[in-house]
C-alpha positions in Angstrom: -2.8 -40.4 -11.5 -5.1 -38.2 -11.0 -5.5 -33.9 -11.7 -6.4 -31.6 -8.7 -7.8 -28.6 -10.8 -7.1 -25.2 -8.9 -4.1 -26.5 -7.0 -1.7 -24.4 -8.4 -4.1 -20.9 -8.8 -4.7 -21.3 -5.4 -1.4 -21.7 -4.3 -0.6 -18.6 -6.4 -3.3 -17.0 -4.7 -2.9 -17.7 -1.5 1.1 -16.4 -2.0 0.0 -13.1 -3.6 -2.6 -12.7 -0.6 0.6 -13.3 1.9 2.6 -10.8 0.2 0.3 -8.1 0.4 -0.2 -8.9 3.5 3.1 -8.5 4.9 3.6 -5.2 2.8 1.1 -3.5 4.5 2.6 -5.3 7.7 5.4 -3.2 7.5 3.9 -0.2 6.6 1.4 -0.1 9.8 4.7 -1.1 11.6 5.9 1.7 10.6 3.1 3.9 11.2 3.0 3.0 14.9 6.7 3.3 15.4 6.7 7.0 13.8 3.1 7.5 16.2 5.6 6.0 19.4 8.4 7.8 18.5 10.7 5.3 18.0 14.5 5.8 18.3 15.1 6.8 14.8 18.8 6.0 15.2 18.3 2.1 15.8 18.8 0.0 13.0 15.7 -1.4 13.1 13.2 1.6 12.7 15.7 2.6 9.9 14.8 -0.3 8.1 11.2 -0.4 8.6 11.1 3.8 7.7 13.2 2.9 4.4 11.1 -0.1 3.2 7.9 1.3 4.1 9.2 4.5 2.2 9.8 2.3 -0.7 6.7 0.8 -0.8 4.7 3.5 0.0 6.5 5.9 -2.3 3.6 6.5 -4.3 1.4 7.5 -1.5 3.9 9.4 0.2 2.9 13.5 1.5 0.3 12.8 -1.0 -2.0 14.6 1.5 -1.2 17.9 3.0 -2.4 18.2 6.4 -0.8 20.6 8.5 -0.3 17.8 11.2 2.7 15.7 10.4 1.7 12.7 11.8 -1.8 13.0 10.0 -0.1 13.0 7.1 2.3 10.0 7.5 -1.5 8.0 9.1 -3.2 8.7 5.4 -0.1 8.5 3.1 1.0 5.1 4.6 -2.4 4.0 5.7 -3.8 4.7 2.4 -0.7 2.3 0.8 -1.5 -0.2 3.2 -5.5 -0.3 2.4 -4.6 -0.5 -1.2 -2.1 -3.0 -0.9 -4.3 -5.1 1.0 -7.6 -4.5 -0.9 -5.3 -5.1 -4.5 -3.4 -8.0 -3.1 -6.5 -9.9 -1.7 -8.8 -9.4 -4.5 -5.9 -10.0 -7.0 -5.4 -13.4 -5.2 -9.1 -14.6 -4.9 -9.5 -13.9 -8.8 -6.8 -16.1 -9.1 -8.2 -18.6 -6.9 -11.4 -18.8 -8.6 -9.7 -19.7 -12.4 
């Protein structure tokens, strides 16, 4: 039987790497449904406003632009860079142990 070194770190990795990925998925999904004005009442855009609320919740009205929607591009666009910066160079430091 033979050992495959890495298998396992880069599976880790390449999960992490999907993760982020899909967090800041739903993040610019929201982004683009608040820029189209999405029907706020539909179930949908209420679930993609609350999660990306969640996720973003750190990043949220962090910036104060008197433009509403230049505030919800840099508060959830800023969450989705770092998520996807983190998340990507989290997973290829895994990848490389």
């Amino acid at each position: 039987m033979s050992y495959r070194r890495g298998t396992g770190s880069s599976s880790a990795g390449r999960v992490i790497a999907i993760v982020a990925d899909i967090v800041a998925f739903i993040i610019i999904l929201w982004i683009l449904m608040y820029l189209l004005d999405a029907n706020r009442g539909n179930d949908l855009v209420q679930f993609v406003q609350d999660s990306a609320r969640w996720l973003a919740g750190w990043s949220y009205d962090l910036f104060t632009f008197d433009e509403e929607w230049a505030r919800v591009v840099a508060g959830y666009g800023l969450a989705a860079a770092v998520y996807l910066f983190v998340g990507h160079a989290v997973a290829g430091r895994i990848r490389r142990t």
